[in-house]
Residue, then its C-alpha position, 0 to 999 in steps of 0.5 A: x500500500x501507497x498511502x499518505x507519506x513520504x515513500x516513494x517506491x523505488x526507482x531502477x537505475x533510469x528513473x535515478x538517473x532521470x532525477x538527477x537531470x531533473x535536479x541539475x535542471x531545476x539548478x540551472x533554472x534557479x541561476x537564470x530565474x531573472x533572465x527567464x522572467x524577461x518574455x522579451x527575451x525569448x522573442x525573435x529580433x523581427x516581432x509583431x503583436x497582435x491584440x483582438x477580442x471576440x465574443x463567444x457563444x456558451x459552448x463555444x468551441x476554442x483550438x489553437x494548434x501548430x505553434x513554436x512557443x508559450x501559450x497561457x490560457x485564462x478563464x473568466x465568467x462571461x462571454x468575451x475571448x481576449x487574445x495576445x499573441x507576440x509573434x517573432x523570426x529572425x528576419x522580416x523576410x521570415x516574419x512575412x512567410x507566415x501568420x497567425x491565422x484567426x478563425x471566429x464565429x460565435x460558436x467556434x474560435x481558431x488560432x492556428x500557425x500558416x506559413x507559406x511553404x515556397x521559395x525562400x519561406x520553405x524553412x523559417x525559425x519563428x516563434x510565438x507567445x500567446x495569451x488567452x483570456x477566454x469564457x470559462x464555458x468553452x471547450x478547449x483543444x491545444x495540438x501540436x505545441x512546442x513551448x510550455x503550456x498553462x491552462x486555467x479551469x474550463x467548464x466545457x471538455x478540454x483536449x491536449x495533444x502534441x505538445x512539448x513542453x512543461x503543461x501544467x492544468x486546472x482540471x475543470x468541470x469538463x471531461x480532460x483527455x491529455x495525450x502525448x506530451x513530451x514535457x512533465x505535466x502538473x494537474x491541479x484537481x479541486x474539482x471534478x466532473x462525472x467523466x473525470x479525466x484521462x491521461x496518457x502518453x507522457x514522456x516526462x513526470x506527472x504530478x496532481x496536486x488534490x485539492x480538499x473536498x475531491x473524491x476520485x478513483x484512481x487507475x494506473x496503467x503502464x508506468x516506468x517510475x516510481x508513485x509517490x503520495x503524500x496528499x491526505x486522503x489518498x491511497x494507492x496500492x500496486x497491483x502488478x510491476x506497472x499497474x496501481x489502483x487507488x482512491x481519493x477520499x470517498x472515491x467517486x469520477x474515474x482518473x485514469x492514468x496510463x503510458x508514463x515514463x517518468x515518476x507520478x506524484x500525488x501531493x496536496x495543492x497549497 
């Protein structure tokens, strides 16, 4: 049994070695934490920014694909969808090979990468940071990412797929499917819906930070690393080499948890 400490089950040789890495990152990150506050300074020399906002529908379906950079999702009650987007290359040349494109009616709202694809726009280096604000109704798709992604609480189903980078979430009300990410992922879960949420493919560590007042029941399929759990309330066992089940709290929406490389962690959100 897994249950409210500090055990961690041990990791073979990989995982250790993962840890290490992870720790001489988070080093490196601490050194250059001015530097890294500095957005500016993750741009290209050639920039444009790009200010809209629209109105949506309840419901509303939102997708932003095929970007090169961070992309901040805020929720908010009402019906107004703000949008930020700094885009960048390295030359003018290069910054009028593509654009953001921006698709919107009142039910759907779409930010997608188009580029040219001749002459001399075949192979640019751009990049792009987006800000979101959006209606906390919606449903939200983010594929093909590559940059860190956070997401504040939506109330509609949200889809993540493709991405690379760190993720880090507020499970909603809605369904979550996260799938493929090459990044380690944080899920702040203080609530959850009757589907709950599902997650899979993730090369990287996976940390939920459980919120008070969650009940939840907890499948684990496939994972390479160890599981810890320190949050109160929850209790995992391992019931085979990869595979655990566990509860939180009472038990209640399923969180299902497969195809992990890294280490899982349960701890209590602050």
């Amino acid at each position: 049994m897994v249950g409210n400490s500090d055990h961690m089950k041990k990791c073979s040789a990989g995982c250790l070695a993962f840890l290490a890495v992870a720790i001489g990152l988070a080093f490196a990150s601490a050194i250059g934490a001015p530097a890294q506050e500095n957005k500016e300074a993750r741009d290209l020399p050639e920039r444009e920014e790009i200010h809209q906002s629209y109105q949506l529908a309840p419901g509303a379906r939102v997708e932003v694909s095929v970007l090169s950079g961070s992309v901040d999702v805020q929720t908010v009650e009402g019906n107004t969808a703000e949008i930020n987007i700094v885009r960048s290359a390295r030359t003018r040349q290069e910054l009028d090979c593509y654009s953001v494109a921006i698709d919107h009616s009142p039910t759907s709202l779409v930010l997608r990468h188009q580029q040219e694809h001749t002459g001399s726009c075949q192979s640019i280096r751009a990049r792009q940071r987006v800000s979101l604000t959006l209606p906390r109704d919606v449903d939200l798709t983010l594929h093909a990412i590559s940059g860190p992604v956070t997401l504040g609480p939506i109330a509609g189903n949200l889809r993540l797929s493709g991405l690379s980078g760190r993720v880090e979430v507020e499970q909603g009300l809605g369904f979550s499917d996260i799938s493929g990410i090459s990044g380690n992922l944080i899920v702040h879960v203080s609530r959850l819906g009757d589907r709950g949420m599902r997650v899979s493919g993730i090369s990287g560590t996976a940390e939920f930070l459980i919120g008070a007042d969650v009940g939840a029941d907890i499948v684990i399929n496939g994972i390479a690393g160890g599981v810890g759990v320190t949050a109160p309330g929850v209790a995992v066992s391992q019931v085979s080499e990869s595979n655990f089940r566990g509860r939180i709290g009472a038990g209640g929406p399923p969180i299902s948890i497969s195809g992990l490389s890294g280490t899982l962690a349960f701890r209590a959100d602050k």
